[in-house]
ZAGUSE-833283 format. One record per residue (C-alpha): residue in one letter; x, y, z; residue number from 1. Coordinates in nm, 2 decimals. Example, Ala and Ser with C-alpha at 12.3 -4.5 7.8 and 13.67 -1.06 7.14 Angstrom:
<sites>
SITE   residu        u        v        w   num
SITE        a     1.23    -0.45     0.78     1
SITE        s     1.37    -0.11     0.71     2
</sites>
This chain:
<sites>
SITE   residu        u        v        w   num
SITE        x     0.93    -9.64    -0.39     1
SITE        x     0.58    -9.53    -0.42     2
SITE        x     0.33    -9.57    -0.67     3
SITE        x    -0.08    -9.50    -0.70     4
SITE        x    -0.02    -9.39    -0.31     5
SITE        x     0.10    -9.71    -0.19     6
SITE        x     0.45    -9.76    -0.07     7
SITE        x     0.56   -10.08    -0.29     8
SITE        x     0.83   -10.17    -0.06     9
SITE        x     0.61   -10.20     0.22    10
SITE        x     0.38   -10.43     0.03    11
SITE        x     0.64   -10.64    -0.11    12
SITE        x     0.79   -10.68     0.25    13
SITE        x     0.40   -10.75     0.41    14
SITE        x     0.38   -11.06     0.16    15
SITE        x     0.72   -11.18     0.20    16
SITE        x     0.66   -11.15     0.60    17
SITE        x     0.32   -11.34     0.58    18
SITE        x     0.48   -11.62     0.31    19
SITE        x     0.74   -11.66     0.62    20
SITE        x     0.51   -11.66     0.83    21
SITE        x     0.13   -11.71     0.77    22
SITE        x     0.00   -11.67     1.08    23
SITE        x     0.04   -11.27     1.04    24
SITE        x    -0.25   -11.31     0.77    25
SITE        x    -0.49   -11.34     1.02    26
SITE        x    -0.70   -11.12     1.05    27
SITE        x    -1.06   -11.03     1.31    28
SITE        x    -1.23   -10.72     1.24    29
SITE        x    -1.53   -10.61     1.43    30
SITE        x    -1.81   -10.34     1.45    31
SITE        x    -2.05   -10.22     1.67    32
SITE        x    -2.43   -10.12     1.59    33
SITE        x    -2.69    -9.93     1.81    34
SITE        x    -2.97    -9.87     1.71    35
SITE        x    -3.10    -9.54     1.73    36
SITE        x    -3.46    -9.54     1.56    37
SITE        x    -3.69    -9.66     1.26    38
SITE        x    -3.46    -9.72     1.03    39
SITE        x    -3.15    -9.50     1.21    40
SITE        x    -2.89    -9.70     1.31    41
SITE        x    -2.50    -9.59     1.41    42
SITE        x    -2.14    -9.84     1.36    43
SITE        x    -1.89    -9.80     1.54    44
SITE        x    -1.53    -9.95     1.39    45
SITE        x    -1.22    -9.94     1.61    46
SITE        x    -1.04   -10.21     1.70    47
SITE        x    -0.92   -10.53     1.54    48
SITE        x    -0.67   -10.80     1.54    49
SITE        x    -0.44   -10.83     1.28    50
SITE        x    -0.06   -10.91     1.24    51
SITE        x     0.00   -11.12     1.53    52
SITE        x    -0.18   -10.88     1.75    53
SITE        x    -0.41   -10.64     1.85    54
SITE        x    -0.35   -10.32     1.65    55
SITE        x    -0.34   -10.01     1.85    56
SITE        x    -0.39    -9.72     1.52    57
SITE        x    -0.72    -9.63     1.62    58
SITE        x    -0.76    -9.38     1.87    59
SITE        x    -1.12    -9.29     1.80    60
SITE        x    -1.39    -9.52     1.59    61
SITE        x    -1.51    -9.45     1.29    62
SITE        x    -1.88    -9.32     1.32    63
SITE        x    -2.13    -9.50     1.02    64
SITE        x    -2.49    -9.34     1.01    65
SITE        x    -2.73    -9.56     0.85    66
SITE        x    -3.10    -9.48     0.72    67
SITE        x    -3.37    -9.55     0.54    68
SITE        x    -3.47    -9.31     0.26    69
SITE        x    -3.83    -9.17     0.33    70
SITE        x    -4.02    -9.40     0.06    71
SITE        x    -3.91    -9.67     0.31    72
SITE        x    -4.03    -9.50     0.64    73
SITE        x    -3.68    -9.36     0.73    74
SITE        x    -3.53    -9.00     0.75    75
SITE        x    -3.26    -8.98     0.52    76
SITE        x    -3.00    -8.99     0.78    77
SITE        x    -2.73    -9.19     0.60    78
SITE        x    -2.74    -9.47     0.31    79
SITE        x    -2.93    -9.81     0.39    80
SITE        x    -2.73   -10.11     0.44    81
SITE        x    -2.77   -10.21     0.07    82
SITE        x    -2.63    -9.92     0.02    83
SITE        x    -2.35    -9.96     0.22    84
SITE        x    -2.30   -10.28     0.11    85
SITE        x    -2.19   -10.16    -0.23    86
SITE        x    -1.98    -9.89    -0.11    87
SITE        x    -1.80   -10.16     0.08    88
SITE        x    -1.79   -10.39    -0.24    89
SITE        x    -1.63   -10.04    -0.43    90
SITE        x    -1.37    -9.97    -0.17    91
SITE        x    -1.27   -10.33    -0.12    92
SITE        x    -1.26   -10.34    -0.55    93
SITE        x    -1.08    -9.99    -0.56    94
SITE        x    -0.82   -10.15    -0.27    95
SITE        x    -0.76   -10.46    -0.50    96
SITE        x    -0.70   -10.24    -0.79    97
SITE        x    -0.49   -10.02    -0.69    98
SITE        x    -0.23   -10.20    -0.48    99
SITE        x    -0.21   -10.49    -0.69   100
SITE        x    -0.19   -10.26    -0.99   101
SITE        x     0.13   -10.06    -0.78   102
SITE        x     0.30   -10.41    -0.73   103
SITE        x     0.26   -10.50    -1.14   104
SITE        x     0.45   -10.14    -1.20   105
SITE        x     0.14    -9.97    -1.35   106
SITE        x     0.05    -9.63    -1.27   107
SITE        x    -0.33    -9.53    -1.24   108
SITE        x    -0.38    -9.16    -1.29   109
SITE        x    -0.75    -9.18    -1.23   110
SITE        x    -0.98    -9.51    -1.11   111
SITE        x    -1.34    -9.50    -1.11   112
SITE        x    -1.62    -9.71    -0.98   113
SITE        x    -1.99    -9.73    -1.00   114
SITE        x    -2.16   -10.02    -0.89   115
SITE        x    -2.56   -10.09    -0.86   116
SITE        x    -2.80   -10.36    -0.79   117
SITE        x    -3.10   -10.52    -0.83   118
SITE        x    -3.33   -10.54    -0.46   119
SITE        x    -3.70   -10.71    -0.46   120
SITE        x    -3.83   -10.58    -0.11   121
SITE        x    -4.12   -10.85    -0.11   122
SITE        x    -3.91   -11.08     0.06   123
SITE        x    -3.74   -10.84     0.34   124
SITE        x    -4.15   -10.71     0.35   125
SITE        x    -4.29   -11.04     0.42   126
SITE        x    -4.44   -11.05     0.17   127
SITE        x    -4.29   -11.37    -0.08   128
SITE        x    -4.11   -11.67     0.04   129
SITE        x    -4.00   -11.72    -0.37   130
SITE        x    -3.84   -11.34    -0.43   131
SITE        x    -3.45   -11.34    -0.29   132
SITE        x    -3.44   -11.09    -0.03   133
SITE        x    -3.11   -11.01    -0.10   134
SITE        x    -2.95   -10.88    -0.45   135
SITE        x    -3.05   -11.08    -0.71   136
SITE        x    -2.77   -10.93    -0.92   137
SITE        x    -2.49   -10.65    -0.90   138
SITE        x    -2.30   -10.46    -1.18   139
SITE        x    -1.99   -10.31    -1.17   140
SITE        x    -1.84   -10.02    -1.47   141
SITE        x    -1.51    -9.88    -1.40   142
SITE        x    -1.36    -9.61    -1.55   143
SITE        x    -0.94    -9.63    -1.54   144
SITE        x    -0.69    -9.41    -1.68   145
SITE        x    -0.35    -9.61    -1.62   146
SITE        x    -0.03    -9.66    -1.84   147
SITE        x    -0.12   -10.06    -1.85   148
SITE        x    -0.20   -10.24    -2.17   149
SITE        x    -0.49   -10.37    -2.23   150
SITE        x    -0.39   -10.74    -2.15   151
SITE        x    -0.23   -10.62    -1.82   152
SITE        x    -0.54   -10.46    -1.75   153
SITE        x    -0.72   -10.80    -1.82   154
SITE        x    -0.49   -10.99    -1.61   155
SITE        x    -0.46   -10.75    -1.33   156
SITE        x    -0.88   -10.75    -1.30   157
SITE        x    -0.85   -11.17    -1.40   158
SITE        x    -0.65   -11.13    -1.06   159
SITE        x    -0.89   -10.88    -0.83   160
SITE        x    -1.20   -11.07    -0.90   161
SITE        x    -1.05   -11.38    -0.80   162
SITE        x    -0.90   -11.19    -0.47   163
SITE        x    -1.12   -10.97    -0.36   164
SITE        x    -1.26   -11.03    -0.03   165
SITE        x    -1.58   -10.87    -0.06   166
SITE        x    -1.66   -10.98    -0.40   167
SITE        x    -1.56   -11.33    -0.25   168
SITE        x    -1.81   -11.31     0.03   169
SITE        x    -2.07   -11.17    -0.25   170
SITE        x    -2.00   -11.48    -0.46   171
SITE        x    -1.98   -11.73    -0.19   172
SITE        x    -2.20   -11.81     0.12   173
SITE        x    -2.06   -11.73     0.44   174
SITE        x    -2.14   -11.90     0.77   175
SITE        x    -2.30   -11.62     0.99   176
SITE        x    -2.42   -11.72     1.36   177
SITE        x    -2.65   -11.51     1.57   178
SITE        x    -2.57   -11.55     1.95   179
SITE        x    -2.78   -11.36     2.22   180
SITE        x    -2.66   -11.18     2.51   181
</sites>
C-alpha cells in the first residue's frame, strides 16, 4: 500500500526489522567539500553506511554548489551554508511529516514549508565575542492540506519535533572534532 509516496509496508517492515534488530539503525553519512574560491565551494554526497552495510544506490554523487551572495563578496553561485542549512532543516521536517503522517493513515495532498532565521555576522566578521555567530532563532510556517484532524495534526507534529534529526541537532549541541590531514 502506498500513501503520500511512501510505500507503508516497507516502512512498517524497516521498523519492525530495526526493533529485531537495532543495529540496522546505524547509520554514517558523509560528504565531501573542495573549495573552489571566495566564497565558492562544491559537496560531494555519495556513499554511506547504513543497514548493516555499505550501501551501493549511488552511482554518481550528488553535486552541492555553495556561494556567497555579492553583498558578502561572493558570486551568487549557489545558496550560503546558512542557507543550506535551512533547506536541510525543511527536507528533514518535510521527511518527518510525511512518512510518519503515511504510517498514522493520513493523506497529505499538498505540504508546504518555509523556514527563516535570524544571522548577526559580527561574530563570523570578527568583529564581537558577545553576538552568537550562529542563528540566534529560526521560524518555521507550514502550510498542509491533509484529511487529518486537527488533534492528529497536533499529535503527528507533537511527534516530528520530538524526532526530527535535524531539528534535534538544531536544539541540541553536537560534539564536532576537527582532525588535520
Amino acid at each position: 500500500m502506498e500513501r503520500n509516496g511512501i510505500a507503508v509496508d516497507q516502512l512498517v517492515a524497516t521498523s519492525e526489522a530495526i526493533q529485531e534488530n537495532p543495529d540496522l539503525a546505524q547509520f554514517r553519512f558523509r560528504s565531501q567539500t573542495q573549495w573552489l574560491q571566495g566564497g565558492h565551494s562544491e559537496t560531494r554526497i555519495q556513499s554511506f553506511y547504513g543497514a548493516g552495510q555499505e550501501d551501493p544506490s549511488r552511482q554518481t554523487p550528488f553535486v552541492v554548489v555553495s556561494d556567497e551572495p555579492p553583498v558578502l563578496l561572493g558570486t551568487n553561485q549557489g545558496p550560503n551554508a546558512v542557507e543550506l542549512f535551512l533547506a536541510a532543516l525543511a527536507s528533514c521536517l518535510s521527511v518527518g511529516i510525511a512518512y510518519n503522517a503515511a504510517a498514522r493513515g493520513m493523506r497529505l495532498q499538498d505540504l508546504r514549508l518555509e523556514i527563516e532565521g535570524d544571522v548577526d555576522l559580527q561574530a563570523f566578521l570578527g568583529l564581537s565575542e558577545t553576538v552568537r555567530p550562529g542563528y540566534e532563532e529560526i521560524r518555521v510556517r507550514y502550510h498542509v492540506v491533509s484529511d487529518a484532524t486537527a488533534d492528529q495534526w497536533a499529535k503527528l507534529m507533537a511527534h516530528v519535533e520530538k524526532t526530527s534529526p535535524v531539528l534535534d541537532m538544531v536544539r541540541h549541541p553536537v560534539p564536532v572534532t576537527f582532525v588535520r590531514d
